[in-house]
LUMLUMDREN-2810 file (N, C-alpha, C; in Angstrom, 1 decimal):
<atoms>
<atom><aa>X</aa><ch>A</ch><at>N</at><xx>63.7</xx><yy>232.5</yy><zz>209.9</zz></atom>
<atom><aa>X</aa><ch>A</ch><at>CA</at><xx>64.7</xx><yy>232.7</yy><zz>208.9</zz></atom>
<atom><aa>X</aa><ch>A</ch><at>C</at><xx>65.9</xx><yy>231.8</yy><zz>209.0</zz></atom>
<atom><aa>X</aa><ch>A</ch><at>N</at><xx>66.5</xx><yy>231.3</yy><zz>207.9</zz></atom>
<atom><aa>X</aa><ch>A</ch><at>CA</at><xx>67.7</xx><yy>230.6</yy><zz>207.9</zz></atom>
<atom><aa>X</aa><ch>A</ch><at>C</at><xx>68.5</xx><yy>231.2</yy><zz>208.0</zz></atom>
<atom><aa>X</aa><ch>A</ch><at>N</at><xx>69.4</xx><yy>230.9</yy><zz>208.5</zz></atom>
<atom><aa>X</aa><ch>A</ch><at>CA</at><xx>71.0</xx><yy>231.4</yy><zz>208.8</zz></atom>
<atom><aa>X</aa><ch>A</ch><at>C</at><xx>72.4</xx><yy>230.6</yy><zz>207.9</zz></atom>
<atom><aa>X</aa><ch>A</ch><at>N</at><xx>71.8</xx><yy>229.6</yy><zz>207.1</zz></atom>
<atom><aa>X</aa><ch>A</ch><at>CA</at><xx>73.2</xx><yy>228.4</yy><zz>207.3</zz></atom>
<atom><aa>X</aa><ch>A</ch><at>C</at><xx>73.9</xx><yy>229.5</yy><zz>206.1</zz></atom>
<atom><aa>X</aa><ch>A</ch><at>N</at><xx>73.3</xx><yy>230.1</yy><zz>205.2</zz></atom>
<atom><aa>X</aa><ch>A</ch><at>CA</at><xx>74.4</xx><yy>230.6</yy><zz>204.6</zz></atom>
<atom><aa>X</aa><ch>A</ch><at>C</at><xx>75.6</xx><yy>231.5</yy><zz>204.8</zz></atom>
<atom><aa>X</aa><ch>A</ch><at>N</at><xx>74.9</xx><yy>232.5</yy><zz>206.0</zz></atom>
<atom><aa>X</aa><ch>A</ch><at>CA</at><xx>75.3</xx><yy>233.6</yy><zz>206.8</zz></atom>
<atom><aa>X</aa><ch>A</ch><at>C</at><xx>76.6</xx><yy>233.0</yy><zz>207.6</zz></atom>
<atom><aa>X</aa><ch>A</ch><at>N</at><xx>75.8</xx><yy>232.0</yy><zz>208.3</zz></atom>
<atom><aa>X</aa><ch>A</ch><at>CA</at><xx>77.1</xx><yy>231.2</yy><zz>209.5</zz></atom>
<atom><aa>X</aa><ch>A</ch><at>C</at><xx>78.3</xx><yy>230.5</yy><zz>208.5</zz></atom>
<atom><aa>X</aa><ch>A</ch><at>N</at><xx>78.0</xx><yy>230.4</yy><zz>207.5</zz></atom>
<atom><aa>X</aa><ch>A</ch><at>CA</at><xx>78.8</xx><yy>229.2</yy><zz>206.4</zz></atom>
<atom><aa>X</aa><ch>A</ch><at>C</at><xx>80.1</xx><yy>230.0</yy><zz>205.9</zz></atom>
<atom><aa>X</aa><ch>A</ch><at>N</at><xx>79.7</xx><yy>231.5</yy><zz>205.4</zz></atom>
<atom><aa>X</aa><ch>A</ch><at>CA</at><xx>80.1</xx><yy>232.6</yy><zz>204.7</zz></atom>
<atom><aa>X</aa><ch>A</ch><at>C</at><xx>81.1</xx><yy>233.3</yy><zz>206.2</zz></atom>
<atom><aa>X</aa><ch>A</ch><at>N</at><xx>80.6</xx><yy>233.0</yy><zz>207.4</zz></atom>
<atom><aa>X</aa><ch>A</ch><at>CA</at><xx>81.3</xx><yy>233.9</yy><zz>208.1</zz></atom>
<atom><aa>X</aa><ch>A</ch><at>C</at><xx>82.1</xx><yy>233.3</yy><zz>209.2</zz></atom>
<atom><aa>X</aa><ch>A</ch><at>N</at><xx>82.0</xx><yy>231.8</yy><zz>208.6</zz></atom>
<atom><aa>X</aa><ch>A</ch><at>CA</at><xx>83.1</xx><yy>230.9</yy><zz>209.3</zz></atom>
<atom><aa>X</aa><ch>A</ch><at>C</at><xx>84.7</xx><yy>230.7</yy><zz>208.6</zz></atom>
<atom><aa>X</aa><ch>A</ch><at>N</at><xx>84.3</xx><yy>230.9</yy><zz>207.3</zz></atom>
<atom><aa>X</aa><ch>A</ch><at>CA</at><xx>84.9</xx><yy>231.4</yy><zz>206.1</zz></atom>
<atom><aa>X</aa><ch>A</ch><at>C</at><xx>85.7</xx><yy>232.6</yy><zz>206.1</zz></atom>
<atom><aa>X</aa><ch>A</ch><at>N</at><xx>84.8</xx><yy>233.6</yy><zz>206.6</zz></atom>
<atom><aa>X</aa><ch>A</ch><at>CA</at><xx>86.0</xx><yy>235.0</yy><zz>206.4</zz></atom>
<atom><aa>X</aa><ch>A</ch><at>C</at><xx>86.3</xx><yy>234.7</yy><zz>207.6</zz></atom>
<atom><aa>X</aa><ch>A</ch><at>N</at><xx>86.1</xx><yy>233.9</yy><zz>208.6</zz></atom>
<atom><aa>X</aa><ch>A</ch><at>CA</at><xx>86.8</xx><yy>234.1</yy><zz>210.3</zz></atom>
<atom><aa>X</aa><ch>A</ch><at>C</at><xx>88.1</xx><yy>233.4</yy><zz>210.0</zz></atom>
<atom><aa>X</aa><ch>A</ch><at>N</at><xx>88.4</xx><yy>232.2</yy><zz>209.3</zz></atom>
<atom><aa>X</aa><ch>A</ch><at>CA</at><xx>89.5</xx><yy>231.4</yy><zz>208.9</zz></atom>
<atom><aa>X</aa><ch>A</ch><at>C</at><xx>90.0</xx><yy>232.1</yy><zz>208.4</zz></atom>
<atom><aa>X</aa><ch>A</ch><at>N</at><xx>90.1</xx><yy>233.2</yy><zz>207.0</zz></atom>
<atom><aa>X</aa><ch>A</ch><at>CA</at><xx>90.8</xx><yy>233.6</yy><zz>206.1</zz></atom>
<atom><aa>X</aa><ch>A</ch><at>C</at><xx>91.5</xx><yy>234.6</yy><zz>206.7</zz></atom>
<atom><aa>X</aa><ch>A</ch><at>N</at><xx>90.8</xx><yy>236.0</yy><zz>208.2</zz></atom>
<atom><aa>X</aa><ch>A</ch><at>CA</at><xx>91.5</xx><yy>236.6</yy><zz>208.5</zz></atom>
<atom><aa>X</aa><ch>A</ch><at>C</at><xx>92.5</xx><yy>236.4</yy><zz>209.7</zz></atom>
<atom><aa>X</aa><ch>A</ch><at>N</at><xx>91.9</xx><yy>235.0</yy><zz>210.2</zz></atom>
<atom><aa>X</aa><ch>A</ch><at>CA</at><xx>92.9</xx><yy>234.1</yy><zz>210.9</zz></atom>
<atom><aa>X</aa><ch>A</ch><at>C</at><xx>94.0</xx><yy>233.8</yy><zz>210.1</zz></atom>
<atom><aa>X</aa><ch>A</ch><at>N</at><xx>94.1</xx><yy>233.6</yy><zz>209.4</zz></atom>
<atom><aa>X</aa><ch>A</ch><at>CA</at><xx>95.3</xx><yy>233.2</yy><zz>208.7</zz></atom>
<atom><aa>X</aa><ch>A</ch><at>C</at><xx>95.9</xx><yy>233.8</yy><zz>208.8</zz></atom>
<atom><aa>X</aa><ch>A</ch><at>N</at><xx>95.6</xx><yy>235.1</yy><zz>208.0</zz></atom>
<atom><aa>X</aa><ch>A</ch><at>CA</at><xx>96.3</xx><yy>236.4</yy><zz>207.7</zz></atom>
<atom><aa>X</aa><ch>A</ch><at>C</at><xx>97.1</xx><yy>236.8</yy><zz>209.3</zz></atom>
<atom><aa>X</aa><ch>A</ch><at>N</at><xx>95.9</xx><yy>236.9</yy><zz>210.2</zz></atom>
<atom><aa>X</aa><ch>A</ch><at>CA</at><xx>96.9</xx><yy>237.7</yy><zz>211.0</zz></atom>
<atom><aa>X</aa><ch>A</ch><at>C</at><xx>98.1</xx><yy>236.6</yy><zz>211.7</zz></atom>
<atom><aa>X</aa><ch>A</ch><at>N</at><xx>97.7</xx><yy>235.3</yy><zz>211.8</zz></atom>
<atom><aa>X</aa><ch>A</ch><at>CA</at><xx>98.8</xx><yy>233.9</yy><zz>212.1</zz></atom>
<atom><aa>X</aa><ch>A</ch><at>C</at><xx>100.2</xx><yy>234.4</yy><zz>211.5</zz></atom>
<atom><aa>X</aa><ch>A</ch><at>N</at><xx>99.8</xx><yy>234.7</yy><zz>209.7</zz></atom>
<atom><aa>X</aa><ch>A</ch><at>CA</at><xx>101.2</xx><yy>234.9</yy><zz>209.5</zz></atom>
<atom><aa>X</aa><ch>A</ch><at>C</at><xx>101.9</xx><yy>235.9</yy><zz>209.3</zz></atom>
<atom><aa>X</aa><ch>A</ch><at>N</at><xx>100.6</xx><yy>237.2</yy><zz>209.9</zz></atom>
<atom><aa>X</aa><ch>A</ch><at>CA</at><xx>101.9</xx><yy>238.5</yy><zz>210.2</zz></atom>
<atom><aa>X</aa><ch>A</ch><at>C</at><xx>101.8</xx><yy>239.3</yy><zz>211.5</zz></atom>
<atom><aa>X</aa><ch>A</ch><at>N</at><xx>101.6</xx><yy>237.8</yy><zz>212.4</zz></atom>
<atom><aa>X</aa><ch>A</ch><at>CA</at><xx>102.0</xx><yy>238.3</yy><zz>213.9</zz></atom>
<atom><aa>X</aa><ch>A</ch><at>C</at><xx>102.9</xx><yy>240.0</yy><zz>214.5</zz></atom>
<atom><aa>X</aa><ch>A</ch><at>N</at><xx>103.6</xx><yy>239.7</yy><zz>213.6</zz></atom>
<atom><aa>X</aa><ch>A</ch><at>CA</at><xx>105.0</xx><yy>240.4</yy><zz>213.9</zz></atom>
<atom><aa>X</aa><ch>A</ch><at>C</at><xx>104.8</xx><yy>241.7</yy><zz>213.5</zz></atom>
<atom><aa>X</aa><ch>A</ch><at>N</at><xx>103.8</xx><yy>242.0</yy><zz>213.2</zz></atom>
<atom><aa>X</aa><ch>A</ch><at>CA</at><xx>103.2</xx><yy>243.4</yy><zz>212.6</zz></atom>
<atom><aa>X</aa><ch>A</ch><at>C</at><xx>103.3</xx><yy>244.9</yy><zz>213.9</zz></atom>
<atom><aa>X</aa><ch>A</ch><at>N</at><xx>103.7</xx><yy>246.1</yy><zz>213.4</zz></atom>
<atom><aa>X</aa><ch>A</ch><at>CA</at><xx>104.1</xx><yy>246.8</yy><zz>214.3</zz></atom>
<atom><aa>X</aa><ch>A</ch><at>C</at><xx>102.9</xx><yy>247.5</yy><zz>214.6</zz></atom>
<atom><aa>X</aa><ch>A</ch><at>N</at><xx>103.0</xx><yy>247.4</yy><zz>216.6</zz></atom>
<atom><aa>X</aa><ch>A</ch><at>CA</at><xx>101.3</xx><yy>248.3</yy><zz>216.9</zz></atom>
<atom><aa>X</aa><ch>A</ch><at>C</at><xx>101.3</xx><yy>250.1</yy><zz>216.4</zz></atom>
<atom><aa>X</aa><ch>A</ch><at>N</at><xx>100.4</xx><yy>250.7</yy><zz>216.8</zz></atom>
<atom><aa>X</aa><ch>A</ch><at>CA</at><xx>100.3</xx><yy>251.8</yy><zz>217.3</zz></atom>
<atom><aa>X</aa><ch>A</ch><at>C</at><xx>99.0</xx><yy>252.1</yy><zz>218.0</zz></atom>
<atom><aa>X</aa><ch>A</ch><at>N</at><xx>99.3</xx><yy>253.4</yy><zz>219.1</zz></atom>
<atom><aa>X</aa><ch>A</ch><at>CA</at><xx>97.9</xx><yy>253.8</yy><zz>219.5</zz></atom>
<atom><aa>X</aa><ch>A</ch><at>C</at><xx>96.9</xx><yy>254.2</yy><zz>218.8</zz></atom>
<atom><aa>X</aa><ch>A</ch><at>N</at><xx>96.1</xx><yy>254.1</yy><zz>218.9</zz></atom>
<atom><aa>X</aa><ch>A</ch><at>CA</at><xx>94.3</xx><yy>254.5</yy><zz>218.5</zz></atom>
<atom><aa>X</aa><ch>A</ch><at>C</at><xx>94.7</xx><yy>256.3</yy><zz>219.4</zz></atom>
<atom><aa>X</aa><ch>A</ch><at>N</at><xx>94.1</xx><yy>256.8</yy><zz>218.7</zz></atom>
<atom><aa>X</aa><ch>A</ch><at>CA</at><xx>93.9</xx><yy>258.4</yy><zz>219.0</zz></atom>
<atom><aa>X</aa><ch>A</ch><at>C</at><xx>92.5</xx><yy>258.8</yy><zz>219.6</zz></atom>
<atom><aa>X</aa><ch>A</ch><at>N</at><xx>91.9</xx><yy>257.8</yy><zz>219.8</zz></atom>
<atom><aa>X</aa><ch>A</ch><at>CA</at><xx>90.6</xx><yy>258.6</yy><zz>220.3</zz></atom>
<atom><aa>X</aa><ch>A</ch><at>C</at><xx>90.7</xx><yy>257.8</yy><zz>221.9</zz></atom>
<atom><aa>X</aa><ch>A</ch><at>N</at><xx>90.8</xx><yy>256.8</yy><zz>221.7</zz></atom>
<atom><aa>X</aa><ch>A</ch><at>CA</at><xx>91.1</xx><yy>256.0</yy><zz>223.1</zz></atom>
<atom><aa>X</aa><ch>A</ch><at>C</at><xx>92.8</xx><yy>255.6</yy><zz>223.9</zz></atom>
<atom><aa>X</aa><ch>A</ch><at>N</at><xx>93.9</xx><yy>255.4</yy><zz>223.0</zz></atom>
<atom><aa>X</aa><ch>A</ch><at>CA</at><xx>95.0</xx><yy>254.9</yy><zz>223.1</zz></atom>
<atom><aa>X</aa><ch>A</ch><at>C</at><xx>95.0</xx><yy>253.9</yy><zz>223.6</zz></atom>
<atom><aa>X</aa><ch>A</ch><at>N</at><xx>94.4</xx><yy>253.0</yy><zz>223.0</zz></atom>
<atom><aa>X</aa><ch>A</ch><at>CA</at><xx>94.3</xx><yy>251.5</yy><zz>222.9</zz></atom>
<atom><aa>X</aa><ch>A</ch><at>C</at><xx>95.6</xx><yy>251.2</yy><zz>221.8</zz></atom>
<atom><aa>X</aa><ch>A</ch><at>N</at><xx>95.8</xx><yy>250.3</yy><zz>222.1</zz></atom>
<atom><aa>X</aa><ch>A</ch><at>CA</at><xx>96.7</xx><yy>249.5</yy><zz>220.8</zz></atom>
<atom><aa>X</aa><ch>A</ch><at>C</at><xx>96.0</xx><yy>248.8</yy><zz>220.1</zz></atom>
<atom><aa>X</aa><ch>A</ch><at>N</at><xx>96.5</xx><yy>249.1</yy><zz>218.7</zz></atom>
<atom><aa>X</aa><ch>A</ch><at>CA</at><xx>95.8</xx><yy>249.0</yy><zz>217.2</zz></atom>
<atom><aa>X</aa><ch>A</ch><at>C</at><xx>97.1</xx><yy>248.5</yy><zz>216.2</zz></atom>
<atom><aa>X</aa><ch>A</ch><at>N</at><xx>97.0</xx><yy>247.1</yy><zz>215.9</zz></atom>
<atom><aa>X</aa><ch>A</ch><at>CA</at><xx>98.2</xx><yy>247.1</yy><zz>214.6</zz></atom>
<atom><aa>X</aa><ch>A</ch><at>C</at><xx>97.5</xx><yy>247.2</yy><zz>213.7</zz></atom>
<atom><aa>X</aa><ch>A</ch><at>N</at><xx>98.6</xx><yy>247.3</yy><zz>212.3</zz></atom>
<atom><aa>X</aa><ch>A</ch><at>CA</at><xx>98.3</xx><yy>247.4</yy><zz>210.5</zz></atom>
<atom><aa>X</aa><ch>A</ch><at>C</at><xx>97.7</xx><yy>245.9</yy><zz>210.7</zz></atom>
<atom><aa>X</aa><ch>A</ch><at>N</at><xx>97.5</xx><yy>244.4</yy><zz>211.1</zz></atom>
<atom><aa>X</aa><ch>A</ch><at>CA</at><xx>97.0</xx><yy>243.5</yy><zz>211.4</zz></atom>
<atom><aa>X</aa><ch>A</ch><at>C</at><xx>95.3</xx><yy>243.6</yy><zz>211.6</zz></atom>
<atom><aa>X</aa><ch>A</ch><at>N</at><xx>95.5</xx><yy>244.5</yy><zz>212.2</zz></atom>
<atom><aa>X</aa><ch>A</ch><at>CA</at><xx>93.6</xx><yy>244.3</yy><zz>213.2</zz></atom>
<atom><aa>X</aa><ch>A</ch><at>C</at><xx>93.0</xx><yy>245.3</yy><zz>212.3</zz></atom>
<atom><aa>X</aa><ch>A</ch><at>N</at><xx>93.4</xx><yy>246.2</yy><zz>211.6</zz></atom>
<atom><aa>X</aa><ch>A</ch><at>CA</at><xx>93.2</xx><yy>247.2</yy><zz>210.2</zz></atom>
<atom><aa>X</aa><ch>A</ch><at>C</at><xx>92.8</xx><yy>246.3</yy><zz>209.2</zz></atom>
<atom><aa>X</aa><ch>A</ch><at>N</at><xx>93.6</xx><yy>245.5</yy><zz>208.6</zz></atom>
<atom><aa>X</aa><ch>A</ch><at>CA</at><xx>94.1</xx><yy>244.7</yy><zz>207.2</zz></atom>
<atom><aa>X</aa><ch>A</ch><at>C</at><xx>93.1</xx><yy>243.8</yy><zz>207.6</zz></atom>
<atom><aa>X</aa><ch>A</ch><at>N</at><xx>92.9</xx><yy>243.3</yy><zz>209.2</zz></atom>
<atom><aa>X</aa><ch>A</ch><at>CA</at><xx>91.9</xx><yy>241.8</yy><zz>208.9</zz></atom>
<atom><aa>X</aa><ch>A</ch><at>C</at><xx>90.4</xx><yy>242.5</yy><zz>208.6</zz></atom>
<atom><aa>X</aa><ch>A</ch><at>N</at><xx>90.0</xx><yy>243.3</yy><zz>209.7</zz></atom>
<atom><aa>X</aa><ch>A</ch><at>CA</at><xx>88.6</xx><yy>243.8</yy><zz>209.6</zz></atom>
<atom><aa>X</aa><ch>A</ch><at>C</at><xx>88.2</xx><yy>244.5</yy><zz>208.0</zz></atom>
<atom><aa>X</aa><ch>A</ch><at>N</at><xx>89.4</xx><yy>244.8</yy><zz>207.3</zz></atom>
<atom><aa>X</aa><ch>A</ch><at>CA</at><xx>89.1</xx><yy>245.1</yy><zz>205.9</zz></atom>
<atom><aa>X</aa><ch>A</ch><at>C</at><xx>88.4</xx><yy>243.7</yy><zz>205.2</zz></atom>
<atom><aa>X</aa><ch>A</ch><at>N</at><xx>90.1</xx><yy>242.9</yy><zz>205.5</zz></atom>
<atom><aa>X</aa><ch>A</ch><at>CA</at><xx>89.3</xx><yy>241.8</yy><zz>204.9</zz></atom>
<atom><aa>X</aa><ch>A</ch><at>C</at><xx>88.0</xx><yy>240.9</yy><zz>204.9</zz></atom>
<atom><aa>X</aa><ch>A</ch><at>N</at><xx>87.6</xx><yy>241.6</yy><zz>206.3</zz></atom>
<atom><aa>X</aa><ch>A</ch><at>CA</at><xx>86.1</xx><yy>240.3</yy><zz>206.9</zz></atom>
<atom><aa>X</aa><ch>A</ch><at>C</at><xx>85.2</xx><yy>242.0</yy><zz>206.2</zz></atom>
<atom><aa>X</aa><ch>A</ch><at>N</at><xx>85.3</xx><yy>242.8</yy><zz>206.4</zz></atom>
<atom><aa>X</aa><ch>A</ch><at>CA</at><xx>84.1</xx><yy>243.5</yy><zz>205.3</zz></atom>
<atom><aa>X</aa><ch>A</ch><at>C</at><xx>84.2</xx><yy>243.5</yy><zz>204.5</zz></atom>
<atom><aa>X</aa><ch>A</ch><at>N</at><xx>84.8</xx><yy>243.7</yy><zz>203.5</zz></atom>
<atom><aa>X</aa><ch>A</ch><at>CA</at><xx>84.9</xx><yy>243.6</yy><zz>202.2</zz></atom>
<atom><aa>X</aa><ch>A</ch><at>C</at><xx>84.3</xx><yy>242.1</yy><zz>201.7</zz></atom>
<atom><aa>X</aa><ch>A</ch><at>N</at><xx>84.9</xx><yy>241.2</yy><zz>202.5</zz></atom>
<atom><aa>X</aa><ch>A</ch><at>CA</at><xx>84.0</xx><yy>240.0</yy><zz>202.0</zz></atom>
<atom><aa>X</aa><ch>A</ch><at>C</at><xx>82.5</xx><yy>239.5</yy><zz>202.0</zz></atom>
<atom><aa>X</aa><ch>A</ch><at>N</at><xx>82.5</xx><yy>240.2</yy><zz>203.6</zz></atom>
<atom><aa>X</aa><ch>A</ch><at>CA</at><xx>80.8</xx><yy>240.0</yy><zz>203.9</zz></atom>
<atom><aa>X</aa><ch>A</ch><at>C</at><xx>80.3</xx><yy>240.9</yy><zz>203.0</zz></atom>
<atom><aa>X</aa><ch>A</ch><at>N</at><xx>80.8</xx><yy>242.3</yy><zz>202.2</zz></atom>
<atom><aa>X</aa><ch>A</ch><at>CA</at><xx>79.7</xx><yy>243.1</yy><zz>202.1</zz></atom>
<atom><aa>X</aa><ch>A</ch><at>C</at><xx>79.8</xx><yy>242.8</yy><zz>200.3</zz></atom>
<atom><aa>X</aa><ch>A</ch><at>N</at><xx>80.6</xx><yy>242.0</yy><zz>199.9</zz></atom>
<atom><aa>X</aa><ch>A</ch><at>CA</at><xx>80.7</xx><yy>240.8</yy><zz>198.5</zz></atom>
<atom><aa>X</aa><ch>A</ch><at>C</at><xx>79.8</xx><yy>239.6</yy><zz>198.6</zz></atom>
<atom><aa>X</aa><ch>A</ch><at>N</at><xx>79.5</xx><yy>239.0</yy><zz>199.8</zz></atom>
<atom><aa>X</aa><ch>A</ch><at>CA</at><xx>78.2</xx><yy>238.1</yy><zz>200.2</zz></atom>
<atom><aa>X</aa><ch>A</ch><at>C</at><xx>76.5</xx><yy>238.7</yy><zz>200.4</zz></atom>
<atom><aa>X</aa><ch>A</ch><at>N</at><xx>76.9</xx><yy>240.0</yy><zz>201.3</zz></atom>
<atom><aa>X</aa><ch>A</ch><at>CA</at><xx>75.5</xx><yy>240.3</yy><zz>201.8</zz></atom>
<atom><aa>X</aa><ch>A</ch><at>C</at><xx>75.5</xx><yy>241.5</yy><zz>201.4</zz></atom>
<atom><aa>X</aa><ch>A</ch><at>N</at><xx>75.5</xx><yy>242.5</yy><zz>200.0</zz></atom>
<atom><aa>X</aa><ch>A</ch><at>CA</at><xx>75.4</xx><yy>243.8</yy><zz>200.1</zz></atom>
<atom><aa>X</aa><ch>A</ch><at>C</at><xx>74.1</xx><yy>244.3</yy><zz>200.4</zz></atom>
<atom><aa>X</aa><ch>A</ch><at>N</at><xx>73.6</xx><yy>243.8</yy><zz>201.2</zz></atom>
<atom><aa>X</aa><ch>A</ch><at>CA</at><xx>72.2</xx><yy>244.9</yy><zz>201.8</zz></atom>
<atom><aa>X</aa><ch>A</ch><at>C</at><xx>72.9</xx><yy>244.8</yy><zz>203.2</zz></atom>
<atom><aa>X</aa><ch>A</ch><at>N</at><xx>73.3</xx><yy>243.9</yy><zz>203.6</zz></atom>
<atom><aa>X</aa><ch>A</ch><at>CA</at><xx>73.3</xx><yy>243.7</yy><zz>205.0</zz></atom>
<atom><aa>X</aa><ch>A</ch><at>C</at><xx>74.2</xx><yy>245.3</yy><zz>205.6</zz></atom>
<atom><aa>X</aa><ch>A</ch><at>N</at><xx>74.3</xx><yy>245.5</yy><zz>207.1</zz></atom>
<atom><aa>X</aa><ch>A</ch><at>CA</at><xx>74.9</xx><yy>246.7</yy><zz>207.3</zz></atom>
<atom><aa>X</aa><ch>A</ch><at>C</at><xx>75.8</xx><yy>246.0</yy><zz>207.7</zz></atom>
<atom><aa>X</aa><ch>A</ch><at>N</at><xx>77.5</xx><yy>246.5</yy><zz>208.3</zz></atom>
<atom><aa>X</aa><ch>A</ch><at>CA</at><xx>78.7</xx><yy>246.4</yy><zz>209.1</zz></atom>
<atom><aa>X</aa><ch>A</ch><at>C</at><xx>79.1</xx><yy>247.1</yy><zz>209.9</zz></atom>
<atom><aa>X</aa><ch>A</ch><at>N</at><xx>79.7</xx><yy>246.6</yy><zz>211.1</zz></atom>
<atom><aa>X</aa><ch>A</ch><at>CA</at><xx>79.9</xx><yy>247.8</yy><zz>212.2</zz></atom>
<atom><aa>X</aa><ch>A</ch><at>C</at><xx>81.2</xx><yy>247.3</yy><zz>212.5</zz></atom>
<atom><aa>X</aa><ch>A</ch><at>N</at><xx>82.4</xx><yy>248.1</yy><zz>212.5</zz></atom>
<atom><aa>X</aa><ch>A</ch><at>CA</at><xx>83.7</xx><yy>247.5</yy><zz>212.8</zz></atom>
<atom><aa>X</aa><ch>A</ch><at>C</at><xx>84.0</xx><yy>248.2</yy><zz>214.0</zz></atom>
<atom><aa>X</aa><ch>A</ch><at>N</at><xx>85.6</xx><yy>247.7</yy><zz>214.4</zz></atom>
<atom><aa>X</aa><ch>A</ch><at>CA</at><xx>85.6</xx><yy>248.6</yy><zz>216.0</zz></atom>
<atom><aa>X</aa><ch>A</ch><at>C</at><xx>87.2</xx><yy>249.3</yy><zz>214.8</zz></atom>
<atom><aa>X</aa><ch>A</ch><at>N</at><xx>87.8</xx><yy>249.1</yy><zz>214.3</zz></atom>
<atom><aa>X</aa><ch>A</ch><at>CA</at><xx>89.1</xx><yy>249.3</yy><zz>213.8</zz></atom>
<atom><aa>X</aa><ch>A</ch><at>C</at><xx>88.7</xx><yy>250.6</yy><zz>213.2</zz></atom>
<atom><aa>X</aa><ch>A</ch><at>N</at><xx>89.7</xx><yy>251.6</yy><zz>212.8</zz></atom>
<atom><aa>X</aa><ch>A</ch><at>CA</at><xx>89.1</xx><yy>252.8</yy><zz>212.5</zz></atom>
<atom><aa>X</aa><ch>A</ch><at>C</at><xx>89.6</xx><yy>252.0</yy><zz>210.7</zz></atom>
<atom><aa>X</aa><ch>A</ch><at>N</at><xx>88.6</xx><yy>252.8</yy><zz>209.9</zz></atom>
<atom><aa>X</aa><ch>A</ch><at>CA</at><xx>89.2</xx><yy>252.6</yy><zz>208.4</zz></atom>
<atom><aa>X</aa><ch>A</ch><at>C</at><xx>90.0</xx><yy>253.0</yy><zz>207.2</zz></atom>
<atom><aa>X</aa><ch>A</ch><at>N</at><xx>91.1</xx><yy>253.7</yy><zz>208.4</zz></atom>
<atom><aa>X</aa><ch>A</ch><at>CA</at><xx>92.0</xx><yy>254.0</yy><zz>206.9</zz></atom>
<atom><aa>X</aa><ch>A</ch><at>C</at><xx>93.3</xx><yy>253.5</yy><zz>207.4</zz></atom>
<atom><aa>X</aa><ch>A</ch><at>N</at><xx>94.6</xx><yy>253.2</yy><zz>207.0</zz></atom>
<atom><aa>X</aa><ch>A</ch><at>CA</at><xx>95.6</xx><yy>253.0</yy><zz>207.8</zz></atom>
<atom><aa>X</aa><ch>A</ch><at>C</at><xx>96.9</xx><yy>254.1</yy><zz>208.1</zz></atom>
<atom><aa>X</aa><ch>A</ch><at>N</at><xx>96.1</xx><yy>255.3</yy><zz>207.8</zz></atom>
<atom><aa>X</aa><ch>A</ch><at>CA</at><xx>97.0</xx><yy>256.2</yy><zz>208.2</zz></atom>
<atom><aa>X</aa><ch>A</ch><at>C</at><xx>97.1</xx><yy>256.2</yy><zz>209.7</zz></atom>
</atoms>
């Protein structure tokens, strides 16, 4: 099976949420509640935006994020 579209599409959302988080570094953390790891509105906001795109490229495909998905 080919990949070039997959790798094409996800070099793409890796740049876009690179960006994003480049320009709001300064974003304030908090702990994760099931582990107390630190989690910012950044690592929330990017993994939305890398699914939401992939699953606008590949709606069959599945997604597995590590970020929990809501930002409360």
């Amino acid at each position: 099976m080919d990949y070039t579209r997959e790798v094409e599409v996800a070099k793409a959302v890796a740049v876009m949420a690179g960006d994003y988080a480049l320009q709001n570094i300064a974003a304030e953390s908090r702990a994760k509640a099931c582990d107390n790891s630190i989690v910012t509105d950044i690592d929330v906001n990017a993994q939305k935006m890398i699914v939401d795109s992939l699953r606008k490229a590949f709606p069959t495909y599945g997604i597995i994020g590590e970020e929990p998905e809501d930002n409360s």
